[in-house]
C-alpha positions as CSV (number, residue, x, y, z in Angstrom):
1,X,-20.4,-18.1,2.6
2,X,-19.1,-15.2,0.3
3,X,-19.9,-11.9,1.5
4,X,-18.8,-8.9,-0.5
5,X,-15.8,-6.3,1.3
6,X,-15.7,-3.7,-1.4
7,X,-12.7,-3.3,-2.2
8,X,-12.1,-7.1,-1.4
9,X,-12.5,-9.2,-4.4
10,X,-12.7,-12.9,-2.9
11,X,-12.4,-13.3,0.9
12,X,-14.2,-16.4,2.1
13,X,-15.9,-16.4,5.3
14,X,-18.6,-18.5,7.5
15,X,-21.7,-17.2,9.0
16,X,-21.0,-14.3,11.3
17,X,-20.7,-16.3,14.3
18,X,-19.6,-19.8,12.4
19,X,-18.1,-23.2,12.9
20,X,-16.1,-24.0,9.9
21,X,-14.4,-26.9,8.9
22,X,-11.3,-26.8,7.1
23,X,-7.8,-28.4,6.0
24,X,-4.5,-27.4,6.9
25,X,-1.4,-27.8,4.0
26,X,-1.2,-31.2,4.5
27,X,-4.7,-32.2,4.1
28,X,-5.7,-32.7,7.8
29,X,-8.8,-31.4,8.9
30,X,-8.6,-28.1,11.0
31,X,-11.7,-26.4,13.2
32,X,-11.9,-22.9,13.0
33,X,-14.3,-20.7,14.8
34,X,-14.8,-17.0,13.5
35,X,-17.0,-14.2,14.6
36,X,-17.2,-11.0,12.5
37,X,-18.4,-7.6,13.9
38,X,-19.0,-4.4,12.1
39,X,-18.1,-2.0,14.2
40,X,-18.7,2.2,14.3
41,X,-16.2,3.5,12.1
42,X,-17.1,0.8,8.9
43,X,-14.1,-1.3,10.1
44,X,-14.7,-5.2,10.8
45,X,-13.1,-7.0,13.7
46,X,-11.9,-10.9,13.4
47,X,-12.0,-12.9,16.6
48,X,-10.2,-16.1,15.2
49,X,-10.1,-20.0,16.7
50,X,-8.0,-22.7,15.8
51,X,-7.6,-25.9,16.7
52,X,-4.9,-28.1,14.8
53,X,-5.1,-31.6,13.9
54,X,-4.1,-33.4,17.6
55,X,-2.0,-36.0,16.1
56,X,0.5,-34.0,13.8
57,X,3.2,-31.7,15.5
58,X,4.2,-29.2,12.4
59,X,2.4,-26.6,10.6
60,X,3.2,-24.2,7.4
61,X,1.0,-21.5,8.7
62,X,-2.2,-20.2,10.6
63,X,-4.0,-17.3,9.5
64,X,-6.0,-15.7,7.1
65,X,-5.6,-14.4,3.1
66,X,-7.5,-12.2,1.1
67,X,-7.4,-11.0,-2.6
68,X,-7.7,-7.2,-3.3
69,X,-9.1,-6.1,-6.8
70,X,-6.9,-4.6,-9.3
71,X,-5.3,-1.0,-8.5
72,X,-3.2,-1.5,-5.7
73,X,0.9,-1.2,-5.3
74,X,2.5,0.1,-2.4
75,X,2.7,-1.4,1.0
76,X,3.9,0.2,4.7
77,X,3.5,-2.0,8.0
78,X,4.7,-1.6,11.2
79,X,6.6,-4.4,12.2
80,X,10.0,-5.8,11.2
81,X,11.7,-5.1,8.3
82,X,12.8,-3.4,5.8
83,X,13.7,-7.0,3.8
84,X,12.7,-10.6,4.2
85,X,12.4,-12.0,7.6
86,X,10.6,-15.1,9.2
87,X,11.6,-16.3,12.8
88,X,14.7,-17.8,12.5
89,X,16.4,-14.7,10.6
90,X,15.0,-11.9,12.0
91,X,18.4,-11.0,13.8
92,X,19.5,-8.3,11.0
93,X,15.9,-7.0,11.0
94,X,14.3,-3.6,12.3
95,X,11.0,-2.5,14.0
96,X,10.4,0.4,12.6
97,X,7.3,1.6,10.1
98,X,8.5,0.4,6.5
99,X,7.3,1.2,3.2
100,X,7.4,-0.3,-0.3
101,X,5.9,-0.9,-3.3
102,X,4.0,-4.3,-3.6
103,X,6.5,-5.8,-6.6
104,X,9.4,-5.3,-4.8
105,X,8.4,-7.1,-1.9
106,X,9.3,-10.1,-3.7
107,X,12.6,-12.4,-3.3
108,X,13.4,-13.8,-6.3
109,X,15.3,-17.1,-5.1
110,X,16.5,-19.1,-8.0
111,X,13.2,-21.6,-7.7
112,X,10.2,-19.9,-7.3
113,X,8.7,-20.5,-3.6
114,X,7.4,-18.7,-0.7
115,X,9.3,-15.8,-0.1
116,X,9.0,-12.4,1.0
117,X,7.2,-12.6,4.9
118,X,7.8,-9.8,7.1
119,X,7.0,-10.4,10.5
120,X,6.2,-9.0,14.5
121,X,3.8,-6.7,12.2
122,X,0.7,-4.6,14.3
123,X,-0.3,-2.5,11.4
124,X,-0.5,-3.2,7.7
125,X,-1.9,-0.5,5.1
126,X,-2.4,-1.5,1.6
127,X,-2.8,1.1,-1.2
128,X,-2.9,2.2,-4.4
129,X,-5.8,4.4,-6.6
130,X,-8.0,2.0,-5.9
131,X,-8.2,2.9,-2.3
132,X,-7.3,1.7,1.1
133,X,-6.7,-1.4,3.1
134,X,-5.7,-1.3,6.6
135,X,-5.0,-4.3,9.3
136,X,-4.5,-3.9,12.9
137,X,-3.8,-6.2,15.5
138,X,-2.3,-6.4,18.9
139,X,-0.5,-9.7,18.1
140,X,2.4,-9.5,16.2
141,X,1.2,-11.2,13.1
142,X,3.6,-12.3,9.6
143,X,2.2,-10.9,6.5
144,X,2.7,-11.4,2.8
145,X,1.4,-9.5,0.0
146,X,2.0,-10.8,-3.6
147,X,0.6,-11.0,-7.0
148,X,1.4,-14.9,-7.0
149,X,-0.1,-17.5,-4.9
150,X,2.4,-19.9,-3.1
151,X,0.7,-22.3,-5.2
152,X,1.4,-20.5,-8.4
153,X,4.8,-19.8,-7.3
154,X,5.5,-23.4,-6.8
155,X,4.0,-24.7,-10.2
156,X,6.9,-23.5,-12.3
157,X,10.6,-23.5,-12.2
158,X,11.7,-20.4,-13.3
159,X,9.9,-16.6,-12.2
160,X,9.6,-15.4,-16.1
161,X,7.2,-18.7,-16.5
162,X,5.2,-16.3,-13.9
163,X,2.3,-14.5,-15.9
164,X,1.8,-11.0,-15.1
165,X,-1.1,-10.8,-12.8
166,X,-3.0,-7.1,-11.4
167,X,-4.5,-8.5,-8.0
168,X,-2.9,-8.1,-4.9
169,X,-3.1,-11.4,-2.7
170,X,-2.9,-10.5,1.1
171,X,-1.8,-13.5,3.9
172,X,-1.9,-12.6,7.7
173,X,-1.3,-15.0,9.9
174,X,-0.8,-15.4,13.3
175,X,2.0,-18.0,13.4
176,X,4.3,-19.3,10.7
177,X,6.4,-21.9,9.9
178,X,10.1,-20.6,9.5
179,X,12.1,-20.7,5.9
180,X,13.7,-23.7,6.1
181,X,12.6,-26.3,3.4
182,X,13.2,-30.2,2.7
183,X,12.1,-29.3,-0.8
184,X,15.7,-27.0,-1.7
185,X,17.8,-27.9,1.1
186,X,17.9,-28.3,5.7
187,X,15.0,-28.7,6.9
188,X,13.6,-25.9,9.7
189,X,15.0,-26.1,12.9
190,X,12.8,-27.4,15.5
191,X,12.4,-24.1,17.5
192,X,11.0,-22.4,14.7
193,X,8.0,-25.0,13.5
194,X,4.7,-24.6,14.7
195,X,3.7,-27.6,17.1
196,X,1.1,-25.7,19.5
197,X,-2.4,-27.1,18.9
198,X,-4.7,-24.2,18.9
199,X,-4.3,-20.7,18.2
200,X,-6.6,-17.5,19.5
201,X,-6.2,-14.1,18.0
202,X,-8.2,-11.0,16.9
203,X,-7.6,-8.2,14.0
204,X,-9.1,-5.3,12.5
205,X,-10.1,-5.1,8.7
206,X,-10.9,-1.3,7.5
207,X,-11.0,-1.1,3.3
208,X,-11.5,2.6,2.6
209,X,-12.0,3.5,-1.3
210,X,-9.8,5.6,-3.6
């Protein structure tokens, strides 16, 4: 079902209340369970179930993504930061409030890949003259916000192949698979894949207009 956000361009979501079937990177089958409120203040709330595919043991990611419409640039989150970090170097990282502006979020590694997580983030706001768009959550969640897909990003081998794009794409998820890669080099250590089975978390949508 596609329900309109506002400022949201393409968010995909079940029924309200929902059982929806999905796949995970790897083409397995994954159950997810959503209910969406609207509560007082215009903002939704997410109450998010997942439950992995029981025979594999490692996962890219768990969460959600969203595209924003054109007019947004700058970024602040609480969480770590101010540069790159997934679990397994986080060490040099802050928790602080960070901001920055969406296109510098990026880190241009010499192939184009996923890049550019920040992570143990409770508050993400998104803005730009085309409003407002805040996250909140009492997990600490990883977020990503680009103007490539990873898919994009992986379908060339060099960034200026990269067409200039004006959306803002938007990942949050709950868990996420540290940077290690068999595709460029070691492989991630095996205390920073995901190998739990199911995953349970809530978060708070609020998109507020320019």
């Amino acid at each position: 079902m596609r329900r309109s956000f506002g400022l949201v361009d393409r968010i995909l979501l079940p029924q309200p209340v929902g059982d929806l079937r999905e796949r995970d990177g790897f083409g397995d089958p994954v159950q997810h369970d959503r209910s969406i409120s609207r509560l007082n203040d215009g903002a939704y709330l997410f109450e998010e179930e997942v439950t992995l595919p029981g025979d594999t043991a490692d996962h890219l990611r768990v969460g959600m993504v969203f595209e924003l419409r054109a007019g947004f640039d700058s970024v602040a989150w609480v969480g770590y930061g101010p540069w790159e970090n997934y679990t397994d170097r986080r060490e040099g990282a802050l928790l602080s409030r960070w901001e920055a502006p969406i296109d510098e979020l990026a880190v241009p590694y010499l192939r184009p890949q996923e890049n550019g997580t920040r992570s143990g983030v409770t508050r993400l706001e998104i803005t730009g003259r085309a409003g407002k768009a805040v996250v909140d959550s009492l997990y600490p969640l990883h977020f990503n916000v680009a103007r490539h897909s990873v898919a994009e990003l992986e379908s060339v081998d060099h960034w200026w192949e990269l067409p200039e794009r004006a959306r803002t794409g938007a990942h949050v998820d709950i868990a996420h698979r540290s940077v290690g890669t068999g595709r460029i080099g070691p492989d991630t250590r095996p205390a920073h894949r995901l190998t739990q089975s199911s995953y349970r978390w809530r978060w708070r949508l609020q998109l507020l207009p320019g």
